[in-house]
C-alpha positions as CSV (number, residue, x, y, z in Angstrom):
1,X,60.0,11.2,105.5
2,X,57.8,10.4,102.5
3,X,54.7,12.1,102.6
4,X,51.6,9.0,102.3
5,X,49.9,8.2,98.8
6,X,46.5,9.1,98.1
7,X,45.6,5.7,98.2
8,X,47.6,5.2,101.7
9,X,45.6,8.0,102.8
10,X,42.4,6.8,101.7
11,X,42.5,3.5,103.2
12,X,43.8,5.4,106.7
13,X,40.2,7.1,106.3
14,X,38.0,4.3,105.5
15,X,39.9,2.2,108.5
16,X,39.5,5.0,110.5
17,X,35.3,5.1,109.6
18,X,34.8,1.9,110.3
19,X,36.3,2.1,113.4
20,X,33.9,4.4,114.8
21,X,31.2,3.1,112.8
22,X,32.5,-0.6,115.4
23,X,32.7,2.1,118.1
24,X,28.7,3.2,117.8
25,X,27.6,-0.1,117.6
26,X,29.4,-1.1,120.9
27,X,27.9,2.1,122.0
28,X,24.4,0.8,121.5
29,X,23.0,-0.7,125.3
30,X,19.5,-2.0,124.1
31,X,18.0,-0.2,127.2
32,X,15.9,3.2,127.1
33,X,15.6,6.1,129.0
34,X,12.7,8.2,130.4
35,X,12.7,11.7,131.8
36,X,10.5,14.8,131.5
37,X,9.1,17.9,133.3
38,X,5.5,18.2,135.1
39,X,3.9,21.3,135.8
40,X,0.9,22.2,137.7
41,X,-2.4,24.4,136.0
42,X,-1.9,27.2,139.1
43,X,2.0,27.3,139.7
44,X,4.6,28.9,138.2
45,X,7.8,27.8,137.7
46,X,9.4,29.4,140.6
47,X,6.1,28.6,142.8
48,X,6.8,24.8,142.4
49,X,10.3,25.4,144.4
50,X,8.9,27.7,147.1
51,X,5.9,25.4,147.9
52,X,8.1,22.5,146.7
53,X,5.2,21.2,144.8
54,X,6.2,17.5,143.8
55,X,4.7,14.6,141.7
56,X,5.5,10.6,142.1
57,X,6.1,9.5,138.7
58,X,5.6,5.6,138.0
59,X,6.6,3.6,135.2
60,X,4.8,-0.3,135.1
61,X,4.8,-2.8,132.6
62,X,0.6,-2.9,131.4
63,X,0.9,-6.7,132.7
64,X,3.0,-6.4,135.8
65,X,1.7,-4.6,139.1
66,X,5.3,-5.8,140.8
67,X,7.6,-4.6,139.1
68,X,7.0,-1.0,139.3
69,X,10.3,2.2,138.8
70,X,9.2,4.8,140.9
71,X,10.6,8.1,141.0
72,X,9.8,12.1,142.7
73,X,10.0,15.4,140.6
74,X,13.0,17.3,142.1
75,X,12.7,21.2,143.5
76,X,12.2,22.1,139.6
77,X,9.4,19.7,138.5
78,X,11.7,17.3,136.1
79,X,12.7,13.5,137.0
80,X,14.2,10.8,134.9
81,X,14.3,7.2,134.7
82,X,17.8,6.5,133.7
83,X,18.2,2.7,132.4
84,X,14.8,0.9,131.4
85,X,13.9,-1.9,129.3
86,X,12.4,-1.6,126.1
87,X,8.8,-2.6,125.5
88,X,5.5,-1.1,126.4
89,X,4.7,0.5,130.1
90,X,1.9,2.7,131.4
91,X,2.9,6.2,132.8
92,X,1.3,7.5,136.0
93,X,1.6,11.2,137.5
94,X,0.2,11.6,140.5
95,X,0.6,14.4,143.3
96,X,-2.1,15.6,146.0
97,X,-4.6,17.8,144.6
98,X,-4.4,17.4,141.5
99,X,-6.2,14.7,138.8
100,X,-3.9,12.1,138.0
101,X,-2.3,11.4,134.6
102,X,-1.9,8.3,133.2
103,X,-1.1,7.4,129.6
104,X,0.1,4.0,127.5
105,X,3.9,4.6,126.2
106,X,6.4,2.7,124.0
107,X,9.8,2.5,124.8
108,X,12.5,1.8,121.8
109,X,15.9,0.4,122.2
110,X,18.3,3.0,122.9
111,X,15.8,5.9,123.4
112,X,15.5,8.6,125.6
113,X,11.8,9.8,125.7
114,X,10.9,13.4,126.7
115,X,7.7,14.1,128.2
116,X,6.2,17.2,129.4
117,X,2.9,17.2,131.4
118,X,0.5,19.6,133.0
119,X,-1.2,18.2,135.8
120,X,-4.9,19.6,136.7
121,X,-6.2,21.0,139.7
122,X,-8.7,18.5,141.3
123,X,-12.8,19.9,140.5
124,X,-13.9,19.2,144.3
């Protein structure tokens, strides 16, 4: 067997690039994702499992009250919005007791955005 030619070898590597460069581009699914962590002021980590402490998490476009993702913290405090269109949305974290927290987000194409909040104690 007659071992390849530098040039041989060099093309096997460039076809060999471009073929996962074709590979990452097919990879690419022009959605977004969203997930993240809330805490609350008074709990601890392990106090949001033993009181199971949860927030509802929505995700709404700023011009469409319909079409609203919805989703719970689990026994830990994160959730995650797995497949979502680019483009602008409001965020809003609510859970009994506590002040609510809503904020204006952007969304890229093929993203995942990470977002840790604290959620207040309501002043009563």
């Amino acid at each position: 067997m007659h071992p390849l030619t530098k040039k041989t070898q060099l093309t096997i590597k460039l076809f060999v690039a471009l073929l996962i460069c074709a590979m990452v581009a097919l990879a690419q699914s022009g959605r977004s994702g969203m997930r993240g962590y809330v805490a609350f002021e008074d709990l601890s980590y392990n106090d949001v499992a033993e009181r199971k402490a949860h927030a509802r998490i929505e995700l709404r476009r700023p011009t469409d009250d319909k079409n609203v993702l919805t989703t719970e913290t689990n026994e830990h405090g994160s959730y995650d919005f797995h497949s979502v269109s680019p483009g602008e949305y409001v965020l809003r974290i609510t859970s009994p007791g506590y002040r609510v927290y809503q904020t204006e987000i952007y969304l890229p194409s093929d993203f995942i955005c990470n977002l840790a909040v604290m959620l207040k104690k309501e002043k009563h």
